[in-house]
C-alpha positions as CSV (number, residue, x, y, z in Angstrom):
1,X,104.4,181.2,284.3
2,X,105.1,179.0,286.8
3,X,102.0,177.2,288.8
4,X,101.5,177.0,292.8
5,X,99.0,175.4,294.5
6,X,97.0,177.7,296.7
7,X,96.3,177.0,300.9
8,X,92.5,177.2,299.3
9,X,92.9,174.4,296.7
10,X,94.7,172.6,299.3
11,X,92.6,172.9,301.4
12,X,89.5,171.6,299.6
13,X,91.1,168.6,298.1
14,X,92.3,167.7,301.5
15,X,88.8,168.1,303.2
16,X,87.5,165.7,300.0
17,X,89.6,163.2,301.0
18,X,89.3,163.7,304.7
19,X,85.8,163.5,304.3
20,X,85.6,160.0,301.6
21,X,87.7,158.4,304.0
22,X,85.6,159.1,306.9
23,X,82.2,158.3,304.7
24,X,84.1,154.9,303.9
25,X,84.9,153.8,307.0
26,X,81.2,154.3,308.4
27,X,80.1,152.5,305.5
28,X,82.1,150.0,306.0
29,X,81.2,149.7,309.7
30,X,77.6,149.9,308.9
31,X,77.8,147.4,306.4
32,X,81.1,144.9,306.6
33,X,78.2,141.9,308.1
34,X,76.3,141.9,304.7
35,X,77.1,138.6,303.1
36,X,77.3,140.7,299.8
37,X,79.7,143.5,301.5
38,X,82.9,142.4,299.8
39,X,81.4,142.5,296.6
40,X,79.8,145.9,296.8
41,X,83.3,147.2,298.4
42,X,85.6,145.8,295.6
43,X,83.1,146.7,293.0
44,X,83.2,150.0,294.4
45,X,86.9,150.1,294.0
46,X,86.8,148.7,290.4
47,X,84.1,151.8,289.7
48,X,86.2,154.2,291.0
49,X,89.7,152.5,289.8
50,X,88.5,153.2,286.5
51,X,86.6,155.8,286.2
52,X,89.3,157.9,287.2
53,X,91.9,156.5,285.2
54,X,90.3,156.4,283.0
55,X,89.8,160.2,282.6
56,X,93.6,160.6,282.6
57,X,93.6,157.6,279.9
58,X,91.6,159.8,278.2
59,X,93.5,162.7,277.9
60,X,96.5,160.9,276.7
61,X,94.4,159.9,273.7
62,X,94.2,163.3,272.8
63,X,97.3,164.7,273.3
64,X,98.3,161.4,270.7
65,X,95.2,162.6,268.6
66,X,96.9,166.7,268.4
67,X,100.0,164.8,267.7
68,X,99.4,162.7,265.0
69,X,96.9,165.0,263.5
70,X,99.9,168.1,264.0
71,X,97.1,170.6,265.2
72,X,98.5,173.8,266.4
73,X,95.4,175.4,268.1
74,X,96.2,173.3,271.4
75,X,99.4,174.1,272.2
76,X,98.7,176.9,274.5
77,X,96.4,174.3,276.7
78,X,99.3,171.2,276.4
79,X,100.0,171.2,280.3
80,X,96.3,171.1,281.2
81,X,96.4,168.0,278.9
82,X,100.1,166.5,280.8
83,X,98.4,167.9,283.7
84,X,95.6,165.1,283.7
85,X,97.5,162.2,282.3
86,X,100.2,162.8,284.6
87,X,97.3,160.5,287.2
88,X,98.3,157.2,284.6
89,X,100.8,155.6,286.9
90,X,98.7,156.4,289.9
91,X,95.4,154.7,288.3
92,X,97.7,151.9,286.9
93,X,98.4,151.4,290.7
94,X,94.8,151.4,291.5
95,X,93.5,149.4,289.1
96,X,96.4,146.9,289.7
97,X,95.3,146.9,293.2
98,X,91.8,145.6,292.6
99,X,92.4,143.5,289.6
100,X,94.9,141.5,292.9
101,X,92.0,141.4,295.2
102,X,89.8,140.1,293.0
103,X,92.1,137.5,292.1
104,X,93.1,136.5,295.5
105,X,88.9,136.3,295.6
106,X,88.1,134.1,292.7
107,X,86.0,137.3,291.5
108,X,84.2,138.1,294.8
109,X,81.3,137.4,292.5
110,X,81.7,140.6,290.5
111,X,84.1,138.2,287.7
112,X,82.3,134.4,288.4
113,X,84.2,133.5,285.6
114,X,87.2,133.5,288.3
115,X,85.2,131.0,290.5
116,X,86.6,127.6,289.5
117,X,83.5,126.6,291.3
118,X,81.4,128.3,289.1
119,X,83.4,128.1,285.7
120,X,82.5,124.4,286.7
121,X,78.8,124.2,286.8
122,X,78.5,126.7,284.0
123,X,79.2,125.4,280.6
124,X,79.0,129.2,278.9
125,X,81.6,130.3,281.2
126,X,83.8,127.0,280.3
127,X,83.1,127.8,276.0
128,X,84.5,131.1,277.1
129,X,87.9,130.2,279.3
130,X,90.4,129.5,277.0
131,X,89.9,134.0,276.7
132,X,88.6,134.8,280.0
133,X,91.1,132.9,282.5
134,X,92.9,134.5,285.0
135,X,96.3,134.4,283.9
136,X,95.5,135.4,280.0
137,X,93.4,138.4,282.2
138,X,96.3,139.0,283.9
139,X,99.0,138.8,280.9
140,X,96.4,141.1,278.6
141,X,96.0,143.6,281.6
142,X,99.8,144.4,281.8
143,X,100.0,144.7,278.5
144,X,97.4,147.5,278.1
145,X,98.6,149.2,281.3
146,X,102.5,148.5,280.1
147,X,102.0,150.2,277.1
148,X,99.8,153.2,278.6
149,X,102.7,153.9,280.8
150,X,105.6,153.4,278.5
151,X,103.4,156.0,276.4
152,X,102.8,158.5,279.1
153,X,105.9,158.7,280.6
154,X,107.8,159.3,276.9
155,X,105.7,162.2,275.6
156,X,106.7,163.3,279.4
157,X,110.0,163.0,278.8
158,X,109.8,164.8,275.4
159,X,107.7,167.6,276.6
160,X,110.3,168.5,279.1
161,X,113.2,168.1,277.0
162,X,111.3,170.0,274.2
163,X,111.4,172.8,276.5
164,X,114.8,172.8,277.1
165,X,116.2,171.9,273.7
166,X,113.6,173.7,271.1
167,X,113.4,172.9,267.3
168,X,110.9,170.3,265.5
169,X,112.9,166.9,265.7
170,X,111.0,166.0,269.3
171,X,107.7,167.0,267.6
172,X,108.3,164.9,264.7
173,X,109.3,162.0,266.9
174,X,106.0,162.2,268.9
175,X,104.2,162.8,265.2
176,X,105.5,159.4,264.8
177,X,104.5,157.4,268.3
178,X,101.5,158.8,268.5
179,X,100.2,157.3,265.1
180,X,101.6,153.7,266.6
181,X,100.0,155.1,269.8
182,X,96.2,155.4,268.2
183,X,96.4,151.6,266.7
184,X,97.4,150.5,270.2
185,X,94.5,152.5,271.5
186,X,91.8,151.5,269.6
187,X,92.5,147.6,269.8
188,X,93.1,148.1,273.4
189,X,90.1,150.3,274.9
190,X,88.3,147.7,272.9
191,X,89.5,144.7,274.5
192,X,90.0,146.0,278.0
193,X,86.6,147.3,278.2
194,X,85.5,143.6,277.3
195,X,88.1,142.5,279.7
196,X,87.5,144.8,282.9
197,X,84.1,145.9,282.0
198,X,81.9,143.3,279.6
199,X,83.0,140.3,281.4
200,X,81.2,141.4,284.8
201,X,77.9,140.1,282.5
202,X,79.6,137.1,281.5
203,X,77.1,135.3,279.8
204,X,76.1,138.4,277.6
205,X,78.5,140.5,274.8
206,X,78.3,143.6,272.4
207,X,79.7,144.4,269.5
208,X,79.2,147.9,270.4
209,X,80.6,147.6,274.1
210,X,84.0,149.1,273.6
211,X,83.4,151.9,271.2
212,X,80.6,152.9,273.9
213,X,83.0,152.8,276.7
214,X,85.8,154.7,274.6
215,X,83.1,157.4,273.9
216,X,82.7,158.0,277.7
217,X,86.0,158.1,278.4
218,X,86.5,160.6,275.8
219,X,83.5,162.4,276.9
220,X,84.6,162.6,280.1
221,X,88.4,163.6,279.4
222,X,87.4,165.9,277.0
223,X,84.9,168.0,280.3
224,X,87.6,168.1,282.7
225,X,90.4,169.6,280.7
226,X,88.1,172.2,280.1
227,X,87.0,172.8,283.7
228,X,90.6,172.6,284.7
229,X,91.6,175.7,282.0
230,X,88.2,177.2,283.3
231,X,89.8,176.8,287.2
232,X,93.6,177.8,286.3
233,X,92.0,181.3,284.5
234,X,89.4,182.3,287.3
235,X,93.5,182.1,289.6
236,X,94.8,184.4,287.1
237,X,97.1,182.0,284.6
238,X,96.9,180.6,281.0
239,X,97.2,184.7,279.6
240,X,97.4,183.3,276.6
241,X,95.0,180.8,276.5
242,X,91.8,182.9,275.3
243,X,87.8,182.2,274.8
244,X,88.7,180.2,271.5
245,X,90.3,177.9,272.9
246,X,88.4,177.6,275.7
247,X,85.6,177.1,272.6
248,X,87.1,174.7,271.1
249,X,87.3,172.2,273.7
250,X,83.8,173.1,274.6
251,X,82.9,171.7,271.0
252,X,84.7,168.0,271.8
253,X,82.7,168.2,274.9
254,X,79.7,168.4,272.8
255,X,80.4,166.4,270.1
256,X,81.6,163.5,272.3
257,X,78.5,163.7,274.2
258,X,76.6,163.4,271.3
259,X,79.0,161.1,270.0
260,X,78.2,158.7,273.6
261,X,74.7,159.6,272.9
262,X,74.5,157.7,269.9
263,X,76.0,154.5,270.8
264,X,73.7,154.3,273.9
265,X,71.4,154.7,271.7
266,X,72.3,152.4,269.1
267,X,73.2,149.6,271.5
268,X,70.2,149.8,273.2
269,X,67.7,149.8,270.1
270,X,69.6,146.5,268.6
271,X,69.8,144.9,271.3
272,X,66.4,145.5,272.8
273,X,64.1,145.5,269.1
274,X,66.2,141.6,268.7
275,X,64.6,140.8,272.1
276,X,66.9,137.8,272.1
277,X,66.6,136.3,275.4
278,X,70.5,136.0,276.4
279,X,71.2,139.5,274.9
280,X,68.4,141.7,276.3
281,X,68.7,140.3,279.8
282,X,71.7,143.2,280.6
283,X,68.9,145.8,279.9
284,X,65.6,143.6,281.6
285,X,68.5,144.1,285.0
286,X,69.0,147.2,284.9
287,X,65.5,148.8,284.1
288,X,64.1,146.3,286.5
289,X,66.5,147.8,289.5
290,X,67.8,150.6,288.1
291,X,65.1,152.5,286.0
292,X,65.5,155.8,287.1
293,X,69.5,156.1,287.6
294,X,69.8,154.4,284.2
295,X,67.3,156.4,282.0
296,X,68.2,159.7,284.3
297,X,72.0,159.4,283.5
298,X,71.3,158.9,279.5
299,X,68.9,162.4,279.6
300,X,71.3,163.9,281.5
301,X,74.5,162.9,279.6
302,X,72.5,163.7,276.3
303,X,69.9,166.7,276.8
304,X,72.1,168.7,279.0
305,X,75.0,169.0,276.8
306,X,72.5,169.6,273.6
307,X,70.4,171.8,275.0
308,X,72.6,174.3,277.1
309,X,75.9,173.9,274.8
310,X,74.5,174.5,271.4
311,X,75.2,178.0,271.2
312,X,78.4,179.7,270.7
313,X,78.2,181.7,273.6
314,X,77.3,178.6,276.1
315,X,80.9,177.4,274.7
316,X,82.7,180.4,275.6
317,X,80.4,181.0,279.4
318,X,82.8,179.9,282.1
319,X,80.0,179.9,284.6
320,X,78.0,177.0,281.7
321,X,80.7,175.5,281.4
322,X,81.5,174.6,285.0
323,X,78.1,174.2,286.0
324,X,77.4,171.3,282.8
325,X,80.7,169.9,282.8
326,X,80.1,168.9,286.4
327,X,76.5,167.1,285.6
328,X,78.0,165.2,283.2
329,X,81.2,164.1,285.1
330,X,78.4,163.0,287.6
331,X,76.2,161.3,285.0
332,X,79.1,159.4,283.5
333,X,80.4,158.3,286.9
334,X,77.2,157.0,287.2
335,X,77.3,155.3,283.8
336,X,80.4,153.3,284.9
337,X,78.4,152.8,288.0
338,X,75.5,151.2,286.8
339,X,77.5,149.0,284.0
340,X,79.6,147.2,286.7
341,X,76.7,147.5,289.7
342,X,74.3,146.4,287.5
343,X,76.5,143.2,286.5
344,X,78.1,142.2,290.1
345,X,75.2,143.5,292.5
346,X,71.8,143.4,290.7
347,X,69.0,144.3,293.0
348,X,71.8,144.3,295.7
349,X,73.1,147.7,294.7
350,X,72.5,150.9,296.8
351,X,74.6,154.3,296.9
352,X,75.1,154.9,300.5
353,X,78.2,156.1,302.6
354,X,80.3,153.7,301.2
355,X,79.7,154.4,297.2
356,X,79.3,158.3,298.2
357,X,82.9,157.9,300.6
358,X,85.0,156.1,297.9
359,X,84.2,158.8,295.3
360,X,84.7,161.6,297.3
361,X,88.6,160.1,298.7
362,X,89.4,159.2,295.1
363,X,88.1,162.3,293.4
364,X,89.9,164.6,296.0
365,X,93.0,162.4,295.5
366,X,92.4,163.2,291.7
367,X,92.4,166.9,292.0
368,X,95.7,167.1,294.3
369,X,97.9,164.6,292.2
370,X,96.6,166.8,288.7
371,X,97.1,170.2,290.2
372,X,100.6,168.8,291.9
373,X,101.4,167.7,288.4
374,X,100.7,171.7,287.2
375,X,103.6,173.0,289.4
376,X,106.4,170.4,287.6
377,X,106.9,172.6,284.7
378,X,105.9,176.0,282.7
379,X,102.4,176.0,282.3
380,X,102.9,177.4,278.6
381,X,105.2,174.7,276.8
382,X,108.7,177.4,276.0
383,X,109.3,175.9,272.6
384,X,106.7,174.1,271.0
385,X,106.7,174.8,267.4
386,X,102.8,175.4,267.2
387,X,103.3,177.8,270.0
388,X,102.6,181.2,268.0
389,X,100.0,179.6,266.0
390,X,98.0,178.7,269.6
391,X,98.3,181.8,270.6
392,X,96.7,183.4,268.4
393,X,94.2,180.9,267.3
394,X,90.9,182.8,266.6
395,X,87.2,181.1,265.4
């Protein structure tokens, strides 16, 4: 069955991004004098930048992860997956964007260890350089996004020509890449997060940082495949996509959240019980300015998903599902928020038109590219050799 976007989808992404850009604009008329406006604004863009690629990132990981793993249950949901990593480029293009402005502004305070005059009178930031310079950044960055894209845009190629040409040779070829694939991954979301993320707090590190970020990422991914099946059923496609599958990715939205949960958790307690003066000061910032957002995102990325997803029927509720997968998209927007705010503005930050404006244009933008992506092939794959077992797949 073929997908077209309808005048009411279009519609409503449209108005989203009408809307940001004309919240971003006033924000940034109201608020272009502040001496820390350039800051806010690119930090801002850096939220936004990867929160949103990162959700396509995401989803690439677990299309490698049915790959490698040869699971046949998802099969019948593999264009939602395509769907949402088909945004890669576009965030590589975003995030390329800010990374360059940031340069061009020796860090606009948000990466001080890009401020030679800082780097100078700062002998933690000088132990650190011979890692945290701008061209190793730079050379590191495009070789995480290189390799996302040289990724993406293969199993894109295969899918399509799987389609076409049938049998199991493409599926054992992306078998293959996507076991090479998960190495890359899992040095990389590692590194980057210290990279893009970590390094905003220069003077602090975690051991734990980069599996914490990975967990949101997946958590995140994991919520908006399953809002976007949820969506594409209420318009009358995905037949043969049924309430077990819709289950099943119910369950990685739970266990991920859990999964989040714990690292939070466990990042917090060590660091915090230590009460080592140049580790704890990341969490003395943020409960000192950000006590409520901080505390109200970790209840709400943890109790909401374990108290209104624990049942089987929650998993298979549409109208649960859409309604929780939204608060935690929210509350781990706001994770991302706080973790580079918290870092670049300290008692600085606010959410006003600007923060509220950038969201909404790059969230809209979001939705149109993913459901654009929908209409450039079959939404059930013609000749995946898991096909018949997806279809019917029953729990």
């Amino acid at each position: 069955m073929e997908f077209k976007v309808s005048k009411k989808a279009n519609k409503f992404t449209l108005s989203m991004i009408v809307i940001g850009l004309l919240f971003t604009v006033l924000g940034i008329a109201t608020g272009y004098s502040d001496h820390h406006f350039l800051t806010r604004f690119l930090s801002n863009g850096l939220i936004n930048s990867f929160f949103f690629f990162s959700l396509a990132l995401g989803a690439l990981f677990f299309l490698a992860l049915q790959y490698a793993t040869e699971t046949g249950w998802y099969a019948t949901i593999k264009r939602v997956i395509e769907a949402i990593m088909g945004y890669l480029p576009y965030g590589i293009g975003f995030m390329l964007l800010v990374f360059f402005a940031l340069t061009l502004t020796n860090g606009a305070h948000i990466y001080s260890w890009m401020d030679p005059e800082i780097v100078a009178n700062d002998e933690i930031i000088q132990m650190k350089s011979s890692y945290l310079n701008p061209i190793f950044f730079w050379i590191r960055t495009i070789v995480y996004l290189g390799i996302y894209f040289l990724y993406w845009r293969g199993y894109k190629k295969r899918s399509l020509e799987e389609d076409r040409v049938g049998g199991t040779e493409i599926h054992f070829k992306n078998y293959k890449k996507a076991a090479v694939f998960l190495v890359f991954f899992a040095v990389f979301t590692n590194t980057s997060s210290w990279d893009w993320i970590m390094s905003i707090d220069v003077h602090w590190f975690s051991t734990l940082f980069g599996w914490y970020t990975f967990s949101g990422i997946w958590c995140s991914s994991m919520t908006v495949i399953v809002l976007l099946i949820i969506y594409l059923r209420k318009e009358g496609y995905l037949p043969k996509v049924n309430e077990n599958h819709i289950q099943d990715v119910g369950k990685w939205v739970f266990a991920t959240s859990f999964l989040w949960s714990y690292l939070w958790f466990s990042q917090y307690m060590l660091i915090w019980y230590a009460n080592i003066g140049e580790e704890v000061i990341y969490y003395m910032v943020r409960i000192e300015h950000y006590k409520v957002l901080y505390f109200g995102m970790f209840l709400v990325n943890f109790a909401f998903p374990m108290l209104l997803l624990m049942s089987r029927d929650a998993k298979r509720n549409a109208g649960t599902l859409t309604v929780i997968g939204i608060i935690i998209l929210l509350g781990h927007w706001m994770d991302v928020y706080i973790m580079v705010s918290g870092g670049s503005m300290g008692a600085n930050a606010e959410i006003g038109f600007l923060e509220i404006g950038m969201l909404l244009f790059m969230a809209g933008l979001f939705i149109r590219i993913i459901l654009n992506n929908l209409t450039k092939a079959p939404l059930t794959p013609l000749n995946h050799p898991f096909l018949d077992e997806s279809i019917h797949h029953e729990i």
